[in-house]
C-alpha positions as CSV (number, residue, x, y, z in Angstrom):
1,X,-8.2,-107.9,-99.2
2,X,-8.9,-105.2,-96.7
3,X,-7.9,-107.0,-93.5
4,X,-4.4,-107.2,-94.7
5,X,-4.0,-103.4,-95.5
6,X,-2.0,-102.3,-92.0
7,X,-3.5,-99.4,-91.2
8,X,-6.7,-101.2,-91.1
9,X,-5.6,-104.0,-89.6
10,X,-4.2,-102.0,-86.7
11,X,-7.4,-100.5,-86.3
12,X,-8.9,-104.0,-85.9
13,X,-6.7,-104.2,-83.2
14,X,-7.7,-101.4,-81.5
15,X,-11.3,-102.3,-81.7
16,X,-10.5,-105.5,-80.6
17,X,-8.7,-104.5,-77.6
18,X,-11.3,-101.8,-76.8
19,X,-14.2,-103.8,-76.6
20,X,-12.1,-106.3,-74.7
21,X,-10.9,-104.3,-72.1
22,X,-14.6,-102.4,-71.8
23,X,-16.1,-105.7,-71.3
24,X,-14.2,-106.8,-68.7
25,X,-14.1,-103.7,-66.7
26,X,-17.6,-103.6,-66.8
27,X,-18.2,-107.0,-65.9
28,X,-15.4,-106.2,-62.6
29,X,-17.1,-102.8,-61.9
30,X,-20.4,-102.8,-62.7
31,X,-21.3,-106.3,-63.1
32,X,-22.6,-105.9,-66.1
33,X,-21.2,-106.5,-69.7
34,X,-20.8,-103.5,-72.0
35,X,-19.5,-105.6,-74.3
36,X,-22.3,-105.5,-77.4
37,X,-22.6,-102.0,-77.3
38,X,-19.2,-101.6,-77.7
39,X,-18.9,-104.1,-80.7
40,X,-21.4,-102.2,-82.1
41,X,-19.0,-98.7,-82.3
42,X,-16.5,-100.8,-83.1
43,X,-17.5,-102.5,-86.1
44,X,-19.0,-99.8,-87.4
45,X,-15.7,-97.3,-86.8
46,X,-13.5,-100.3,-88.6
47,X,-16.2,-100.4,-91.6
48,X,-16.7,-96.6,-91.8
49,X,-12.8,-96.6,-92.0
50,X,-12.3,-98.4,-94.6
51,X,-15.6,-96.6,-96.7
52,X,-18.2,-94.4,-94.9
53,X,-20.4,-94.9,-98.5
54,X,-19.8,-98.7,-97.1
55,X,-21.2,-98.3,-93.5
56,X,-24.2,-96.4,-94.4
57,X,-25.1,-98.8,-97.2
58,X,-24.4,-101.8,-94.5
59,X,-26.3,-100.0,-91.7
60,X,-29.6,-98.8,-94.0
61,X,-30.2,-102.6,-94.7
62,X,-29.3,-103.8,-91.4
63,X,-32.3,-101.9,-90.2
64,X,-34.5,-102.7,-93.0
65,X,-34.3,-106.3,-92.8
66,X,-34.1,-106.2,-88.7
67,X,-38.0,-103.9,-89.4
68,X,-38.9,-107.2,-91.8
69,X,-37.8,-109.3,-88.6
70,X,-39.8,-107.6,-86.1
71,X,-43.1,-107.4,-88.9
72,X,-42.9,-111.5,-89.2
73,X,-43.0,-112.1,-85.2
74,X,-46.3,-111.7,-84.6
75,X,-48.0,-112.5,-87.6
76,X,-50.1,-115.6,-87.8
77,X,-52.3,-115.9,-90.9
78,X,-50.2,-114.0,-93.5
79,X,-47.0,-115.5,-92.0
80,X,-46.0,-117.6,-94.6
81,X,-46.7,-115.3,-96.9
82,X,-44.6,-111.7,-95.6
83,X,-41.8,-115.1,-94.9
84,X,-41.4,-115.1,-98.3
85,X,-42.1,-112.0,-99.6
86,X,-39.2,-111.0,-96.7
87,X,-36.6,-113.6,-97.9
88,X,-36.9,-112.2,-101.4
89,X,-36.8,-108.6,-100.4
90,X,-33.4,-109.3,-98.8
91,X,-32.0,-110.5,-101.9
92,X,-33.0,-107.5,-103.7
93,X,-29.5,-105.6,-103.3
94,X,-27.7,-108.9,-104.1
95,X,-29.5,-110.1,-107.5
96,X,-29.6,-105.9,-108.5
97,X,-25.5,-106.2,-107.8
98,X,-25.6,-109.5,-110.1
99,X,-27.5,-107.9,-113.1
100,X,-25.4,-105.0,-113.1
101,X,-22.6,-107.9,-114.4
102,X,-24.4,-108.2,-117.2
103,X,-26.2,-105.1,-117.6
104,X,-23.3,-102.6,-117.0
105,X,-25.5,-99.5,-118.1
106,X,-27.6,-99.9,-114.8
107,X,-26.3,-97.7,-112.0
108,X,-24.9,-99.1,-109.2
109,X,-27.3,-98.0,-106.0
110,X,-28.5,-100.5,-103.9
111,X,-25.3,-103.2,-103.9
112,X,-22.1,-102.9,-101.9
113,X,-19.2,-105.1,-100.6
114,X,-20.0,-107.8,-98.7
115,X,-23.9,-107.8,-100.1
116,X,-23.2,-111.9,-100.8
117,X,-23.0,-112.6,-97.3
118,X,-25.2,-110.4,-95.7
119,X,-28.0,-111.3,-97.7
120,X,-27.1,-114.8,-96.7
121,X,-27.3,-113.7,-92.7
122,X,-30.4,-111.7,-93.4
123,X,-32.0,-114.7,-95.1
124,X,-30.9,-116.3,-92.3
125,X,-32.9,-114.2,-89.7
126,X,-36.1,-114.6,-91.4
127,X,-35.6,-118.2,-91.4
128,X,-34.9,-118.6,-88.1
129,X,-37.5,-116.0,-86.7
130,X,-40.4,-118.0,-89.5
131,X,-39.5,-121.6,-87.6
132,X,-38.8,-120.7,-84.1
133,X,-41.1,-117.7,-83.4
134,X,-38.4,-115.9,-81.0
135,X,-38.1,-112.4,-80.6
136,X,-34.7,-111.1,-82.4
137,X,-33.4,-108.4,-79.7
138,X,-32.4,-104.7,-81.9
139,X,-28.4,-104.6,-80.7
140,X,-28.1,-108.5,-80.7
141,X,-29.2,-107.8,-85.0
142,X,-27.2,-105.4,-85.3
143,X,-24.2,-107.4,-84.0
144,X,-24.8,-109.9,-86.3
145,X,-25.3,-108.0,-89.1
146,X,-21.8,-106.1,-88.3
147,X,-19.6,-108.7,-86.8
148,X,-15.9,-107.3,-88.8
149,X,-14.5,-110.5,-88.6
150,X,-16.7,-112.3,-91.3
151,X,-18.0,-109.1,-92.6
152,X,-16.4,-109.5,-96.6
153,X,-16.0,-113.0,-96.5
154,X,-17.0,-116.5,-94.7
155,X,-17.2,-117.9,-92.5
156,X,-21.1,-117.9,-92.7
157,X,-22.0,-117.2,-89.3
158,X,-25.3,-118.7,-88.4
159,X,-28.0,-116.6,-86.5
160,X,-28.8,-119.2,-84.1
161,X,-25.1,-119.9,-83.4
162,X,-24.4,-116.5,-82.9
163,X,-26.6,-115.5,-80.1
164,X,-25.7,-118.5,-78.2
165,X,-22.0,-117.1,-78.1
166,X,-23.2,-113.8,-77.9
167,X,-25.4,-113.7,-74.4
168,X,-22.1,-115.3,-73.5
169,X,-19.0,-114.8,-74.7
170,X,-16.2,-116.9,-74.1
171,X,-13.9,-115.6,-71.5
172,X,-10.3,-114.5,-73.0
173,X,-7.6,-116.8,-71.3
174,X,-3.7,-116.7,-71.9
175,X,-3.9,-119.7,-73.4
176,X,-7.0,-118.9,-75.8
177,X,-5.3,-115.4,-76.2
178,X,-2.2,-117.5,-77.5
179,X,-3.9,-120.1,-79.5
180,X,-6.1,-117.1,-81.5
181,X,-2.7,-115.5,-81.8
182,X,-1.3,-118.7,-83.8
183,X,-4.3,-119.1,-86.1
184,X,-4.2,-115.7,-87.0
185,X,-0.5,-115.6,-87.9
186,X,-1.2,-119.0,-89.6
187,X,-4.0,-117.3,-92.0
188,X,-1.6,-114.4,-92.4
189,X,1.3,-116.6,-93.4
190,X,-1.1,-118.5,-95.8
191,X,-2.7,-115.6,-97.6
192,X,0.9,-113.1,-97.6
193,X,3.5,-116.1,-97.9
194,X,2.0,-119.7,-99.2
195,X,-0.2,-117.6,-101.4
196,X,3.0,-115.6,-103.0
197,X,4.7,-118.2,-103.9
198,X,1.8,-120.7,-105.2
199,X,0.4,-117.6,-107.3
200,X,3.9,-116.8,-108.7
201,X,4.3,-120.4,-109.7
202,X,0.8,-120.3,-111.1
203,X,1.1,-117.6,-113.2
204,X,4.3,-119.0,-114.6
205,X,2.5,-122.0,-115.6
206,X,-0.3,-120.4,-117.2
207,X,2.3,-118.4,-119.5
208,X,3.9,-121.6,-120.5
209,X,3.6,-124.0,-123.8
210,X,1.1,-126.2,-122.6
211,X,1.4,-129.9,-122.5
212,X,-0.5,-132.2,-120.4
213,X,2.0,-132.1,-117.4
214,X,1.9,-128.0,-117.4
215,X,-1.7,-128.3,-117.7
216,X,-2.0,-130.9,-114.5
217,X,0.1,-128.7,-112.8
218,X,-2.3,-125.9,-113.5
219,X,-5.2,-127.2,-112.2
220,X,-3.4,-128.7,-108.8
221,X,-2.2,-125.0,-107.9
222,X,-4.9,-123.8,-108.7
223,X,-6.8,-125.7,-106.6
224,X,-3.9,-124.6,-104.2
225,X,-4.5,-121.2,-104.7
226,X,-7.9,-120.9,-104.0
227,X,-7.9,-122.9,-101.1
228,X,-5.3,-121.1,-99.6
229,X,-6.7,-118.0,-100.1
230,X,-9.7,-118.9,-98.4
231,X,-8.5,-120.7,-95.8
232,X,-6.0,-118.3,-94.5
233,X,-9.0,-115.4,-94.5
234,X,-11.2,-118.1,-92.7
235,X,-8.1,-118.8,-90.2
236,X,-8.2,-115.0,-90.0
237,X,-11.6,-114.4,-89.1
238,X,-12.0,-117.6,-86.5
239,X,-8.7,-116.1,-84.6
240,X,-10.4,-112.3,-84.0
241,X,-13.4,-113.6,-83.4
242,X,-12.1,-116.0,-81.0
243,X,-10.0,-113.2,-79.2
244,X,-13.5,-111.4,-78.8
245,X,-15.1,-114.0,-77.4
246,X,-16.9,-115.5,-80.2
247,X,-16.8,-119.0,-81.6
248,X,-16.8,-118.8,-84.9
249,X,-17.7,-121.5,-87.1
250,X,-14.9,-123.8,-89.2
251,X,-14.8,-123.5,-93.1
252,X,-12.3,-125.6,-94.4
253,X,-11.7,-129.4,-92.7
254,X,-9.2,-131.3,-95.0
255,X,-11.1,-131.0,-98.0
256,X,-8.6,-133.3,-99.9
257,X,-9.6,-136.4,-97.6
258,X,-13.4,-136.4,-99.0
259,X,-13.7,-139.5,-101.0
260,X,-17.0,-138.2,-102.8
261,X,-18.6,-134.7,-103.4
262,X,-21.0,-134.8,-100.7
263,X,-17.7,-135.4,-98.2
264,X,-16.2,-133.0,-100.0
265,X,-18.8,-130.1,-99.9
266,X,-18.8,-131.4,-96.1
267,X,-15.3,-129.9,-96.0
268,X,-15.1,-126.9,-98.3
269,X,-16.7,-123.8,-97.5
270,X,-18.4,-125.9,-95.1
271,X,-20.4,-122.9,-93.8
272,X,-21.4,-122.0,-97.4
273,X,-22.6,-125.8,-98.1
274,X,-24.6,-126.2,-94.8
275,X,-26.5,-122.7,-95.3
276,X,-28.0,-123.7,-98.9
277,X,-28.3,-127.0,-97.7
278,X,-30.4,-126.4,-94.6
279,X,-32.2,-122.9,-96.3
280,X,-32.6,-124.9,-99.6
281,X,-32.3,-128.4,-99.8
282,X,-34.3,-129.1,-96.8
283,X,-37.2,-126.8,-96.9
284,X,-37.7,-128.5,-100.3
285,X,-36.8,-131.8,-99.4
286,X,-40.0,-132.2,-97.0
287,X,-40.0,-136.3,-97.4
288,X,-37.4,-138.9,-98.8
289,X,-36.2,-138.7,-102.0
290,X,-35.2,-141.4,-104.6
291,X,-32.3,-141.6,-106.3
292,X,-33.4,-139.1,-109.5
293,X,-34.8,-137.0,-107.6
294,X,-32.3,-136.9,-105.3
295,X,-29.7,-136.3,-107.8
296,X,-31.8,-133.3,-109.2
297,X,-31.7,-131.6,-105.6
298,X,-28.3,-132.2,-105.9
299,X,-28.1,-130.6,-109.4
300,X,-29.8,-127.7,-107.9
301,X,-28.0,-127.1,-104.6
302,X,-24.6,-126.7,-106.5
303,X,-26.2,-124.5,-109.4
304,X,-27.5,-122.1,-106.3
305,X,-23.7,-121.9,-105.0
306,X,-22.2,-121.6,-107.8
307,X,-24.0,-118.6,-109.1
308,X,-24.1,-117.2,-105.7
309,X,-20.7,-116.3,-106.7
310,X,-21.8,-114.1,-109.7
311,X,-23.8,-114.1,-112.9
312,X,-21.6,-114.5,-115.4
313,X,-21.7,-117.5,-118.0
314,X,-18.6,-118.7,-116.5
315,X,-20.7,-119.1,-113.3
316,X,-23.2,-120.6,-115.1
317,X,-21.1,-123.4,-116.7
318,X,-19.3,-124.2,-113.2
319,X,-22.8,-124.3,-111.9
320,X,-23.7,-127.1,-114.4
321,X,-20.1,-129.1,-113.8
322,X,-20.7,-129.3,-109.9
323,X,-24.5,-130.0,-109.9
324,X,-23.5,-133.0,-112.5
325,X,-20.6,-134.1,-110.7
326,X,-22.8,-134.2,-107.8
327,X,-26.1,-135.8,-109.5
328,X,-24.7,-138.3,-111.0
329,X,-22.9,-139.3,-107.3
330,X,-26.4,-139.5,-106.3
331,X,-27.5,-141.6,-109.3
332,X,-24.6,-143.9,-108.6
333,X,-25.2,-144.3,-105.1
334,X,-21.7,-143.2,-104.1
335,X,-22.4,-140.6,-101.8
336,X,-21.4,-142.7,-98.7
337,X,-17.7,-143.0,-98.3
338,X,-16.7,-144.6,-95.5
339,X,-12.6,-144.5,-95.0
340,X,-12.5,-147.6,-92.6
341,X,-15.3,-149.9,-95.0
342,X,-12.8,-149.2,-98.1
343,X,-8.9,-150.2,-99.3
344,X,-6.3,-148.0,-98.2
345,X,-6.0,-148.0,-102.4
346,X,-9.7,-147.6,-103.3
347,X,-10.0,-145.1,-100.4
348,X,-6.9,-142.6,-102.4
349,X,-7.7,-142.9,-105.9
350,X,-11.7,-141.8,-105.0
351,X,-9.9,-138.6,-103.1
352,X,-7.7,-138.0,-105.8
353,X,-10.6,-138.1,-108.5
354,X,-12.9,-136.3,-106.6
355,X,-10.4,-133.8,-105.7
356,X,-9.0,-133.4,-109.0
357,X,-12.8,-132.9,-110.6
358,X,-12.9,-130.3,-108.0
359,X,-9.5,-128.7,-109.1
360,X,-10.8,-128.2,-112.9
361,X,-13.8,-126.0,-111.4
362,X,-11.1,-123.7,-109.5
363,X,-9.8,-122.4,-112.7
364,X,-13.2,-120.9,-113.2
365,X,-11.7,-118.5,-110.5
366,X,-8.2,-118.8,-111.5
367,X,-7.9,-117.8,-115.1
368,X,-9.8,-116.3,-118.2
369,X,-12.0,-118.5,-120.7
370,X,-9.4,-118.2,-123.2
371,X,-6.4,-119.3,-120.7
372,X,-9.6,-122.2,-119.6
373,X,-9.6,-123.2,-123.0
374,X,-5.5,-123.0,-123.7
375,X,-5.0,-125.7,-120.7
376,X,-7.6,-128.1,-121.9
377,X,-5.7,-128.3,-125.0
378,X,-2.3,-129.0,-123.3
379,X,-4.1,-132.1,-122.0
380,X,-3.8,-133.8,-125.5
381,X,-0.5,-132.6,-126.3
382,X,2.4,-135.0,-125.1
């Protein structure tokens, strides 16, 4: 992960502390906040610093899709229409990067790091520009388009959450300063320590005789590891943000006290669940749903986030396990969870299924099909 190289990271410092200090001397000076313009530099010096092939690539289509955003503003009979047409234009990069996974002959030209995400934000834009009809200032784009903190990785930072923070930033405090300080030592410890040791653990595991204690040990640290990993990048992300004056949003909420799938997708990657949710589920969803058809919405929204991840038919199996687990919730009516309504006992063994059905989907990331395949088979050994 780049933010952990050091010579990096230092410079994320410095461009932190730069546009920090700029914006408050403006505001005392001037009375005015240079702040944005600043960011601006500063994301792109940190991007161009760690690939100048990367900043152009993330600039071109930050001014492409800002050009679709300013075409769909003032259009009234074709609105819908260029909507659409814009929403799928934004993917292009993304879905050419996918295809490449499977066509490996195609040259790699219009994908680049980070293309998941930002095709998510530009989605976004269009989205929010389609249903609200506000104007999308140039720099307050390109700010969201470049924001370093979430720039490889979530938190999904929502357009319409990050303008509000923008035309007002948070002040910096000693006691914010200190508190963004903690959380960012906390995501380092998790990603460079926790992480260390659950990986090394891991992969001793994986190399050993399976039986059907190894292989439950498998998937729970694996499940560890993955949710450490992400976590600590999210913790990350939420501390330099915070230090700049930005709130950004939470991704992980005690994921392993969700007593059903919809609680837990509520918890996990929360930011990722709530953007196909509300760009997906609910455009669709125009009335109330029954049960089945509830259940196939369900199906769908996990298949989408699954093979956001990548095209592969590993994706494409994990996409069918979630959007079952989840469907047949629906079907069963057990969506609603309510800790205080249940037994303490009732209340634990539905978090430890649901979790544990979630920790079988992690080795998807965790380990090759054939390793997949070697630990399902420790599960009927004794």
């Amino acid at each position: 992960m780049w933010y952990l190289q050091t010579d990096v990271l230092l410079r994320l410092f410095i461009a932190c502390g730069a546009m920090i200090l700029i914006s408050g001397l403006s505001r005392l000076i001037f009375k005015k906040d240079f702040g944005p313009k600043v960011l601006v530099f500063a994301s792109i010096a940190v991007i161009a610093y760690v690939s100048w092939q990367l900043a152009i690539a993330i600039v071109c289509y930050t001014l492409i899709t800002f050009i679709f955003a300013r075409i769909l503003k003032p259009l009234k009979k074709t609105r819908r229409f260029f909507f659409v047409l814009f929403s799928i234009l934004c993917t292009v990069p993304f879905f050419y990067g996918r295809m490449t996974e499977f066509f490996p002959q195609l040259p790699v030209i219009i994908t680049f790091v980070g293309i998941a995400y930002h095709m998510l934000k530009a989605v976004d834009v269009m989205y929010f520009v389609y249903y609200t009809d506000m104007d999308i200032p140039f720099l307050t784009y390109v700010n969201y388009m470049l924001f370093f903190p979430t720039f490889t990785a979530g938190p999904i930072f929502r357009y319409r959450d990050f303008q509000k923070v923008y035309n007002k930033p948070v002040p910096l405090t000693t006691d914010r300063f200190i508190t963004c300080v903690k959380r960012f030592i906390k995501g380092m410890f998790k990603k460079m320590v926790v992480l260390y040791f659950v990986s090394t653990f891991f992969n001793f595991l994986v190399a050993s005789e399976k039986h059907w204690y190894v292989s439950l040990a498998i998937v729970v640290f694996s499940y560890l590891f993955l949710f450490f990993d992400l976590s600590g990048y999210s913790d990350m992300a939420i501390a330099v943000g915070s230090v700049m004056g930005y709130t950004v949003p939470e991704n992980f909420r005690k994921p392993w006290a969700a007593a059903s799938f919809t609680q837990f997708w509520r918890n996990w990657h929360i930011t990722l669940s709530d953007w196909v949710r509300e760009h997906i589920f609910v455009v669709l969803n125009g009335k109330k749903l029954g049960k089945l058809a509830s259940a196939g919405m369900g199906f769908l929204v996990m298949y989408v986030m699954e093979m956001w991840h990548g095209f592969t038919w590993v994706y494409v199996i994990g996409g069918i396990y979630n959007g079952l687990c989840l469907g047949l919730e629906n079907l069963l009516g057990l969506t609603k969870a309510e800790k205080r309504k249940m037994k303490k006992p009732v209340y634990i063994a539905r978090c430890i299924i649901v979790n544990m059905l979630f920790a079988f989907n992690t080795l998807m990331f965790t380990v090759t099909p054939a390793q997949f395949f070697e630990i399902l088979k420790g599960f009927i050994r004794i």
